[in-house]
C-alpha positions as CSV (number, residue, x, y, z in Angstrom):
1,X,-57.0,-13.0,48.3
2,X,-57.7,-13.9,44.8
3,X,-59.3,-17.0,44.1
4,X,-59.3,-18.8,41.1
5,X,-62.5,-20.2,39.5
6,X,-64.5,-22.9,37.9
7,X,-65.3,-20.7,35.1
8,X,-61.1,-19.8,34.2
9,X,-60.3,-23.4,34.8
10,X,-63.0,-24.4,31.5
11,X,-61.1,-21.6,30.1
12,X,-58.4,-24.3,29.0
13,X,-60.2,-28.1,29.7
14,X,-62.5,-29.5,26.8
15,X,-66.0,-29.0,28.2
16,X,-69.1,-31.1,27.4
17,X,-66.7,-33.7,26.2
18,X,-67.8,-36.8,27.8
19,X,-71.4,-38.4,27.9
20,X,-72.7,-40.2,31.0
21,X,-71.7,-43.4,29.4
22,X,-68.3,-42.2,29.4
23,X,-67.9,-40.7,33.0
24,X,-69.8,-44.2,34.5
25,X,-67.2,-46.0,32.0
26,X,-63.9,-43.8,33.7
27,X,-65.6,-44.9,37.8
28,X,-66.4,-47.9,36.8
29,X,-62.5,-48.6,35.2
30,X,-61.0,-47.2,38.5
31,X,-63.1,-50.0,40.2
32,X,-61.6,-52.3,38.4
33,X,-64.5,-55.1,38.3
34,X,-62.0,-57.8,37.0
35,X,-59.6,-57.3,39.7
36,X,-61.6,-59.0,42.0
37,X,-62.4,-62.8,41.0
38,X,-58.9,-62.2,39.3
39,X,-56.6,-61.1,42.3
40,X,-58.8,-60.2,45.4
41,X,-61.0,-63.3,46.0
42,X,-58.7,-65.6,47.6
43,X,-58.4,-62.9,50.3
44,X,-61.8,-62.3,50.5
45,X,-62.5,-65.7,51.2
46,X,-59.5,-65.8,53.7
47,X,-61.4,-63.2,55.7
48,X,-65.0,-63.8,55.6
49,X,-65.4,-67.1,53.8
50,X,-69.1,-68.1,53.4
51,X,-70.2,-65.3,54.1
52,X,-67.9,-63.2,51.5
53,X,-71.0,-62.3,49.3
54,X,-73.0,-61.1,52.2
55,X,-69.6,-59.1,52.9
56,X,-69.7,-57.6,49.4
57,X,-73.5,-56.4,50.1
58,X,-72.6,-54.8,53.5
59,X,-69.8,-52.8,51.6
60,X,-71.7,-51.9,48.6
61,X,-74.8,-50.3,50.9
62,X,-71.8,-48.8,52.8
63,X,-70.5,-46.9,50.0
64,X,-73.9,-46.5,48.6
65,X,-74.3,-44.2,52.2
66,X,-70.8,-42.6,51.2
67,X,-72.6,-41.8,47.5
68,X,-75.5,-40.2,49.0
69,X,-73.3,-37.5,51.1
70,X,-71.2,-37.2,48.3
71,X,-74.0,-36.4,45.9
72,X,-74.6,-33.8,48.3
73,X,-72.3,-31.8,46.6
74,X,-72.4,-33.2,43.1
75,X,-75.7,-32.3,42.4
76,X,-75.6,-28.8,43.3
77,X,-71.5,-27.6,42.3
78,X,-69.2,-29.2,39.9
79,X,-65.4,-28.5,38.7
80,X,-62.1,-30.5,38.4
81,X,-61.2,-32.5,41.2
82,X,-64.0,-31.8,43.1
83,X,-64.0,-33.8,45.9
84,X,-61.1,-31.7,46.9
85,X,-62.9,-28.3,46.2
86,X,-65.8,-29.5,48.3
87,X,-63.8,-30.3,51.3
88,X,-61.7,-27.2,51.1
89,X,-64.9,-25.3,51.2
90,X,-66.6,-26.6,54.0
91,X,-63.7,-27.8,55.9
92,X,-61.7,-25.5,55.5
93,X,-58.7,-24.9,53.2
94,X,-56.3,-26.7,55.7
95,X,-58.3,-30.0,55.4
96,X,-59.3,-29.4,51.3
97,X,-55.4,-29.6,51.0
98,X,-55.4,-32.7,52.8
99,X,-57.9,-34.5,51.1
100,X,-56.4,-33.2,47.6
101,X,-52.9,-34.9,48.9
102,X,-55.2,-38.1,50.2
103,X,-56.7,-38.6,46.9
104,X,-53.2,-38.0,44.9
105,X,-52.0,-41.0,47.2
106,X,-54.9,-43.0,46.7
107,X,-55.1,-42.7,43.2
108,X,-50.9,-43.2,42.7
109,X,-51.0,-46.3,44.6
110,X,-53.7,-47.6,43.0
111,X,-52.3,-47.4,39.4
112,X,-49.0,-48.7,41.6
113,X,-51.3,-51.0,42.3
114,X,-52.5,-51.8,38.5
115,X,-48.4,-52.2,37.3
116,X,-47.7,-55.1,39.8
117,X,-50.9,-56.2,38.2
118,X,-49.9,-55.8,34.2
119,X,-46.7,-57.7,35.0
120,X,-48.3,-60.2,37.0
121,X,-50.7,-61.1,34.2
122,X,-48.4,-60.7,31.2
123,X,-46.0,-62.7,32.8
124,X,-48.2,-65.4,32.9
125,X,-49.5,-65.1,29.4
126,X,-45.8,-65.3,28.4
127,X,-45.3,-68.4,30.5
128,X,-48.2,-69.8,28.5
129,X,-46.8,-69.1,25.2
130,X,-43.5,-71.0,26.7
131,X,-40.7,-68.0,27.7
132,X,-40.1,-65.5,30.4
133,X,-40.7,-61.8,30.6
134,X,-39.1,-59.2,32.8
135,X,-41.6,-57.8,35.0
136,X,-40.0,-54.6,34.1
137,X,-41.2,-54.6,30.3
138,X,-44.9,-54.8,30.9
139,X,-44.7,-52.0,33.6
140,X,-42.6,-49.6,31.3
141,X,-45.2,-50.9,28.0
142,X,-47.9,-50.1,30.2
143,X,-46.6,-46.1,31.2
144,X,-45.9,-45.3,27.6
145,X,-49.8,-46.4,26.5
146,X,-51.3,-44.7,29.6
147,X,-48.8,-41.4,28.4
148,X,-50.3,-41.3,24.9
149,X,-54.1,-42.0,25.4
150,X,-54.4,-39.7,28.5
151,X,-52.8,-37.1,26.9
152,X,-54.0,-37.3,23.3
153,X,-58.1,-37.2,24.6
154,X,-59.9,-37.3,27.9
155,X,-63.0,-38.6,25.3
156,X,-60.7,-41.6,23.7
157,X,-58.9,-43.0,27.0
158,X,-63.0,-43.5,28.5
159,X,-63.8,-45.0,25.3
160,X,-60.8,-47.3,25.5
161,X,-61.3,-48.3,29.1
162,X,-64.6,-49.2,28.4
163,X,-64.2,-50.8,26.0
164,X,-61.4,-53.1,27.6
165,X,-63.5,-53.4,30.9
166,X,-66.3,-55.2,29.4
167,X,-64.3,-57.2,27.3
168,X,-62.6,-58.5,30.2
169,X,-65.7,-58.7,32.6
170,X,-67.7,-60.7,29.8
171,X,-65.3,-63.5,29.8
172,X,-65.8,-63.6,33.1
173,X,-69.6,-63.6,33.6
174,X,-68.7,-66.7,30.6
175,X,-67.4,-68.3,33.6
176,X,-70.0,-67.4,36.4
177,X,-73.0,-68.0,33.6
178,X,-71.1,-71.9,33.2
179,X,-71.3,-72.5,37.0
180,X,-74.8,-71.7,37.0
181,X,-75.9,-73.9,34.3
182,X,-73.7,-76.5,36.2
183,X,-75.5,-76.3,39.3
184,X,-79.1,-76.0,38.2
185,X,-81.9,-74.8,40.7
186,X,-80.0,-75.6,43.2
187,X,-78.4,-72.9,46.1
188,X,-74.9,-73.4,47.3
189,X,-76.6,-74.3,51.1
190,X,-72.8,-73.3,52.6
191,X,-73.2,-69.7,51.2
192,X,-77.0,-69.4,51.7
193,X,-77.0,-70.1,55.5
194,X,-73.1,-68.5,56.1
195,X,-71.8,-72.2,57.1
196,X,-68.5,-70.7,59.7
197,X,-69.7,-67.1,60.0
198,X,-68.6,-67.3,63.5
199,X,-65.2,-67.7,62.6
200,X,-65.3,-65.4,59.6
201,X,-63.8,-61.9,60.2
202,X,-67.0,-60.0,57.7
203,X,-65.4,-56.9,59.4
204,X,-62.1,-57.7,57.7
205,X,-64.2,-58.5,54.4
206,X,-66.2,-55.9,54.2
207,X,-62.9,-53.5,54.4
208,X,-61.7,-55.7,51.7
209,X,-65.2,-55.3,49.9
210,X,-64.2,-51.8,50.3
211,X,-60.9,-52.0,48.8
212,X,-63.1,-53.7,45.3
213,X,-65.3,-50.9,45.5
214,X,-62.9,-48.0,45.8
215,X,-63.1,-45.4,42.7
216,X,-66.4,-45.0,42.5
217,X,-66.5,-41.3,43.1
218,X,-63.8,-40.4,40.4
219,X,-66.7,-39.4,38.5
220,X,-66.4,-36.1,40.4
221,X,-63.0,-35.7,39.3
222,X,-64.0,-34.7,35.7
223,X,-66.5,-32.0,36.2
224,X,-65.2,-29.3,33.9
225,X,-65.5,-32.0,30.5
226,X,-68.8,-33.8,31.4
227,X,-71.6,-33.1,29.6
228,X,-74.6,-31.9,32.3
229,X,-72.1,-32.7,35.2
230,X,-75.0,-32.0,37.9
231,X,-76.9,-34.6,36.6
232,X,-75.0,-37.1,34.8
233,X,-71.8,-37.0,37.8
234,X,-74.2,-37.8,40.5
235,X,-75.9,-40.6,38.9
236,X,-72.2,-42.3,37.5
237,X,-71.1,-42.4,41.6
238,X,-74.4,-44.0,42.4
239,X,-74.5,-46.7,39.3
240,X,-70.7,-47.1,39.6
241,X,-71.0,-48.9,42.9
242,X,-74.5,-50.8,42.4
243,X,-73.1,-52.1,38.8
244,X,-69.6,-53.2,40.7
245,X,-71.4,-54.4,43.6
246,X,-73.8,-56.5,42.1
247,X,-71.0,-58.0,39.8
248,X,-68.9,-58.6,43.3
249,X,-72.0,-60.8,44.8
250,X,-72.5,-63.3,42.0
251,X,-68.4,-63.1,41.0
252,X,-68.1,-64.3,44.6
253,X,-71.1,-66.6,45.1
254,X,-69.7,-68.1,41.8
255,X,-66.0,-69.0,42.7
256,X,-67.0,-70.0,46.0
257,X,-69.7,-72.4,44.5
258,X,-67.6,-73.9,41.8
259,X,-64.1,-74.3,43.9
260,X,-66.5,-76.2,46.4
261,X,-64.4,-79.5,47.2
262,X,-61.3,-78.7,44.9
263,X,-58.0,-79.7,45.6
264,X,-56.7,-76.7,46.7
265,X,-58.7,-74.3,48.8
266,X,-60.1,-70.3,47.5
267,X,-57.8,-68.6,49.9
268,X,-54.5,-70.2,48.9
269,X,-55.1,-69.8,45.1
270,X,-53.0,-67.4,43.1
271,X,-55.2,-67.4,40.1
272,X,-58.6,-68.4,41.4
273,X,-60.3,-68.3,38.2
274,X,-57.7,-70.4,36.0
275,X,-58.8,-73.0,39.0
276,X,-62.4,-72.7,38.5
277,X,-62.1,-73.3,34.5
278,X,-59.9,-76.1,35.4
279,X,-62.3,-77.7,37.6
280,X,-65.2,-76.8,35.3
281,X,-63.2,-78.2,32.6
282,X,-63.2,-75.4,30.4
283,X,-59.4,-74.5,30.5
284,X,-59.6,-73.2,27.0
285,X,-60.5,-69.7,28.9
286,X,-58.0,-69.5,31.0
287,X,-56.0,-67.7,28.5
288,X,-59.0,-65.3,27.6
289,X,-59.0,-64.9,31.5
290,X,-55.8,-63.7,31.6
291,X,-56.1,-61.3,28.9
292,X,-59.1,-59.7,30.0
293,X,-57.2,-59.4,33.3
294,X,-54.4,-57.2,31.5
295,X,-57.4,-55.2,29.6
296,X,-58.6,-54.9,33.5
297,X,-55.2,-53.6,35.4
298,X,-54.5,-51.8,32.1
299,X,-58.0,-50.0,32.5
300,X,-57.7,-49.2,36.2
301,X,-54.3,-47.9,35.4
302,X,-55.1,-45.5,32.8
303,X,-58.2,-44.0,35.3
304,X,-55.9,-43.4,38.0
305,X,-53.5,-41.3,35.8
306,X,-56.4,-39.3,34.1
307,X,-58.3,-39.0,37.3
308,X,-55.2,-38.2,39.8
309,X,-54.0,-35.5,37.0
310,X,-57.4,-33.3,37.3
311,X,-56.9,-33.2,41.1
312,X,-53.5,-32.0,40.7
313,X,-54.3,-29.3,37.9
314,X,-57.1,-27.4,40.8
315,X,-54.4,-27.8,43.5
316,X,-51.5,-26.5,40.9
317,X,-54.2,-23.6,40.4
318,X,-54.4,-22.8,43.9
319,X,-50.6,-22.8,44.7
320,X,-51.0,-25.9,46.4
321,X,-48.3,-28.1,43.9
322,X,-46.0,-26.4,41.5
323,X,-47.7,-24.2,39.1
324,X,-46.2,-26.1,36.4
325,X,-48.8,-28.7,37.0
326,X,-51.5,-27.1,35.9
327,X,-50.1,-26.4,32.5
328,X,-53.1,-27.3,29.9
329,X,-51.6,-29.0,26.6
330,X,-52.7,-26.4,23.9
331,X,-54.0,-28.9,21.2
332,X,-55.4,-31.7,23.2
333,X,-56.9,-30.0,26.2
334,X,-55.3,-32.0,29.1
335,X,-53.7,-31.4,31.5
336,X,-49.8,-33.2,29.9
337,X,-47.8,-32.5,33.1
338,X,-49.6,-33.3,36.1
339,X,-50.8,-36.9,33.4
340,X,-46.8,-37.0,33.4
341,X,-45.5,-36.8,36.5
342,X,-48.7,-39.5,37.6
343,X,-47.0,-42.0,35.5
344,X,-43.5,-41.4,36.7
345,X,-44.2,-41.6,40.0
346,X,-46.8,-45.1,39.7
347,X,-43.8,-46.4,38.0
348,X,-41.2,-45.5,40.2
349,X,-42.5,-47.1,43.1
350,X,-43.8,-50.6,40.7
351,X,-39.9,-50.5,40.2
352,X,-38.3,-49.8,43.1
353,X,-40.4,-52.2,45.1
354,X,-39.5,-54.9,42.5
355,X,-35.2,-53.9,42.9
356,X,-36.9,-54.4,46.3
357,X,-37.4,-58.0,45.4
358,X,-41.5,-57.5,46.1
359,X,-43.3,-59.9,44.1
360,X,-45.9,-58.4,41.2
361,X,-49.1,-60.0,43.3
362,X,-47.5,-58.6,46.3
363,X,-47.1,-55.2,44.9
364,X,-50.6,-55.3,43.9
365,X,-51.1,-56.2,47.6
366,X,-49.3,-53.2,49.2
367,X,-50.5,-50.5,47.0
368,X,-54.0,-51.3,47.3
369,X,-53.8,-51.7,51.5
370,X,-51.9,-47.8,50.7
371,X,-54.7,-47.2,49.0
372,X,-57.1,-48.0,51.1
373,X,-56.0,-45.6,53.9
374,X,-56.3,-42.5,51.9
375,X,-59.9,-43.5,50.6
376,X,-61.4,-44.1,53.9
377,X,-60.0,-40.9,54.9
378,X,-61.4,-39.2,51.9
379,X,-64.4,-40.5,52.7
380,X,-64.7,-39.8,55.9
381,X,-64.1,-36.1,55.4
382,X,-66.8,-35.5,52.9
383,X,-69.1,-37.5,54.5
384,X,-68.3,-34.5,57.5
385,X,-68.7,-31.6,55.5
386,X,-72.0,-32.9,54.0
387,X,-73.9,-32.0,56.7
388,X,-72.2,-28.9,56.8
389,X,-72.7,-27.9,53.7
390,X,-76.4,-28.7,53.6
391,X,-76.9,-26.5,56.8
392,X,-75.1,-23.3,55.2
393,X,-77.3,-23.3,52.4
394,X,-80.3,-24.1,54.6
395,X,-81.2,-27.9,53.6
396,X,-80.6,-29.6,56.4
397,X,-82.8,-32.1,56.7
398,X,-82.6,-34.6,60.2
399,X,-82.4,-37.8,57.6
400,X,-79.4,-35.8,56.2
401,X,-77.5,-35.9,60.0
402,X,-78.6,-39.1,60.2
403,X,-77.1,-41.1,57.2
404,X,-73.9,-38.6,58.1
405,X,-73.4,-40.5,61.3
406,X,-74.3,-43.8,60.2
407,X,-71.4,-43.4,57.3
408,X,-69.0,-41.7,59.5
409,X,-69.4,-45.0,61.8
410,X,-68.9,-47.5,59.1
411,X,-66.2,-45.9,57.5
412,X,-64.3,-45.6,61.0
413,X,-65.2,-49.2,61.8
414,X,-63.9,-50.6,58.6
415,X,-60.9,-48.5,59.5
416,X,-60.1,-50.3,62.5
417,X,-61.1,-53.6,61.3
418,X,-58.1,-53.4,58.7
419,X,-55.5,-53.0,61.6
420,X,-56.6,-54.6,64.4
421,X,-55.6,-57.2,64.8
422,X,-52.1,-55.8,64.1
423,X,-51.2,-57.7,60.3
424,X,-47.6,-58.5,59.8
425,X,-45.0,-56.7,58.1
426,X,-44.6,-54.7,56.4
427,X,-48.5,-53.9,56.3
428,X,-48.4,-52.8,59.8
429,X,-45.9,-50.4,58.8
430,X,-48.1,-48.4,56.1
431,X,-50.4,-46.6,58.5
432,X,-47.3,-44.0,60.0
433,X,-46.6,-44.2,56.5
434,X,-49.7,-42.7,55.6
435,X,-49.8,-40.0,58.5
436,X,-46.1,-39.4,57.8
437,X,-47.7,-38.5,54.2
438,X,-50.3,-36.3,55.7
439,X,-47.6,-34.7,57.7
440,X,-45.9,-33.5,54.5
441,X,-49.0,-32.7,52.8
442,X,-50.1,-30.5,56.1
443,X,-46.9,-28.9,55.7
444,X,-46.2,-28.2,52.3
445,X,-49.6,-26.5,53.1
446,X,-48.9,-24.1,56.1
447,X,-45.3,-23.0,54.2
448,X,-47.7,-21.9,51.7
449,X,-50.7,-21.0,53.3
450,X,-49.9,-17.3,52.4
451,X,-50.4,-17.5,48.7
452,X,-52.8,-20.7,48.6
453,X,-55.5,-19.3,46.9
454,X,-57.9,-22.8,46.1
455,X,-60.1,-22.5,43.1
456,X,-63.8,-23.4,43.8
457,X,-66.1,-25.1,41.6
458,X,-69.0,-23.4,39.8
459,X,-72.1,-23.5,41.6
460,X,-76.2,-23.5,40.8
461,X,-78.1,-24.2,43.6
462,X,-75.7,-22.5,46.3
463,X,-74.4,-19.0,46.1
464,X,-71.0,-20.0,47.3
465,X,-68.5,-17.4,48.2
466,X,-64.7,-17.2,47.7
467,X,-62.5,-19.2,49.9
468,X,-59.8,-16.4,50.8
């Protein structure tokens, strides 16, 4: 069976187009560092209170683990929407399609996610200013942007979410920097010697830490347009989750530090951080909060799109989705329809679960447990075919097997941690959801097994053979 290559798929993308700055700024958007003192805190704290920080520590070295297997692969073969390309090969193309339909899910609910987000935030920016906004506007505001910028230049939508990440984590390190200064020398003693751990759930907080840190390994997503994608991939998945982690700890430490003795505790605050400038009486930032928040969602919105479009386009290539979707745009070298019909469906589920009467905060809540699902999954796979991959091309090391089965036991510990106990509903609903998805995706697979012909990604240090 014919296979499709690396080679004909930089045929049509813009190679060499983004810089390592640009690729760490598209993993570290999907991330989403704002989102988390923003929107995620409260339930951080709900979970593993005191100890929330050292959660956020345990999760980052978790997915540090995940890096390292992943890197496995990045440092040796790159190609667009590699994760799935690297599954499909050493899994097997049965399980490649099914962590190509995992990370479309992850990455739709996410930017789902990132909409309930946008007319959360706006919403309260037009409150401010003293009149309502439809939650409708800022979701249908926010399509049309993500529509132009993804598919006028891959280079231009990194430079923009960059740009709007750090605007809107600097105003926030504002914040954490005036706590500090507040507090002097001293250590919050709560949060140094985990005051309640034994009532704290850190299993359930490091899943949520998980949930901060997802996105990391988009970077893998855009090997056909990075510039020395063996090198400069591998090290924006690695920096991606240090950078995000480290900003998780002290964002953390800080709120929890600064809320110390409010009114109204962490984990029943809608907007923790509009809290924390009120009790640090420096409410002048609370607007400046909130629009860094909307840079934030707006960010993490536009890096799902690009990043879910370029795993589409190598599964449109190999028959997988309709060939229509891997369609290249002629003049701007991107990938228009599979960008497209991202948006459309991210806002078609942000709108129907608002005619659904589900809150923006609580759509940002749903989509990101959805999401969650589909990453661990993800996860878990290519942390399994590491290994294998390393013993085809004989470098297999024991350490190698080793941090394999330390990952694959985190990642399936964290996975029953977020559903057991059994949460209400509708979340206890969403995992037959999920495996309802995987279902579909397994069949949409087997009807066309026959003609599935998966493209693999170029290799250097491996002479990989066709997948047939």
């Amino acid at each position: 069976m014919s296979t499709l290559t690396g080679m004909q798929q930089r045929e049509h993308l813009r190679t060499g187009s983004l810089t390592f700055l640009e690729v760490l700024a598209a993993s570290v958007a999907l991330i989403g560092p704002s989102m988390t003192p923003v929107l995620i805190a409260p339930y951080m704290y709900a979970a593993a209170g005191n100890a929330s920080w050292l959660a956020y520590v345990f999760g980052g070295v978790m997915l540090l683990l995940v890096a390292v297997n992943l890197n496995q692969f990045a440092r040796r073969s790159t190609g667009s929407g590699s994760m799935f390309l690297y599954a499909a090969k050493e899994l097997g193309p049965a399980v490649g399609s099914l962590v190509g339909w995992s990370l479309i899910w992850a990455y739709i609910f996410v930017g789902a996610a990132n909409f309930g987000a946008q007319a959360l935030f706006l919403g309260q920016l037009a409150s401010a200013a003293g009149f309502q906004l439809h939650p409708l506007v800022p979701m249908l505001l926010l399509a049309v942007i993500c529509w132009v910028l993804s598919v006028r230049d891959i280079a231009l939508s990194t430079i923009v979410m960059l740009a709007l990440e750090t605007i809107s984590v600097s105003i926030i390190c504002v914040l954490i920097g005036i706590v500090f200064f507040r507090q002097g020398p001293h250590i919050d003693q709560a949060q140094l010697h985990l005051v309640g751990f034994a009532k704290a759930s850190v299993g359930l907080g490091i899943a949520t830490a998980i949930f901060s840190l997802v996105g990391f390994e988009s970077a893998t997503a855009f090997g056909d347009e990075a510039k020395r994608p063996l090198v400069t991939i591998p090290r924006a998945v690695v920096w991606s989750v240090i950078i995000a982690s480290i900003f998780f700890v002290f964002a953390m430490y800080a709120e929890i530090a600064g809320l110390r003795g409010s009114k109204t505790p962490l984990d029943q605050l809608s907007a923790p951080l509009w809290a924390l400038a009120e009790v640090l009486n420096v409410s002048y930032l609370k607007i400046p909060i909130t629009i860094g928040a909307i840079f934030s969602s707006f960010s993490v919105a536009l890096a799902c799109v690009n990043t879910c479009a370029r795993v589409m386009l190598p599964m449109a290539q190999g028959r997988l989705l309709p060939k229509p979707l891997s369609a290249i745009q002629p003049r701007f070298a991107t990938p228009h329809i599979a960008l497209g019909v991202t948006i459309v469906i991210m806002l078609a589920i942000g709108v129907s679960m608002f005619e659904a009467h589900v809150a923006p905060i609580d759509i940002f809540n749903y989509c990101g447990t959805l999401s969650s699902l589909s990453f661990i999954a993800v996860y878990l796979l290519i942390t399994a075919a590491a290994p294998l991959y390393l013993k085809r091309i004989r470098e297999l090391h024991p350490m190698n097997v080793f941090v394999a089965f330390i990952t694959a036991g985190f990642l399936i510990g964290t996975a029953v941690t977020l559903f057991y106990p059994m949460p209400p509903a509708p979340t206890n609903l969403f995992p037959y959801i999920f495996v309802l998805y995987l279902i579909g995706g397994l069949g949409l697979y087997w009807t066309s097994r026959k003609r599935t012909a998966i493209p693999l990604p170029d290799v250097v240090a491996d002479s990989i053979g066709e997948v047939s």
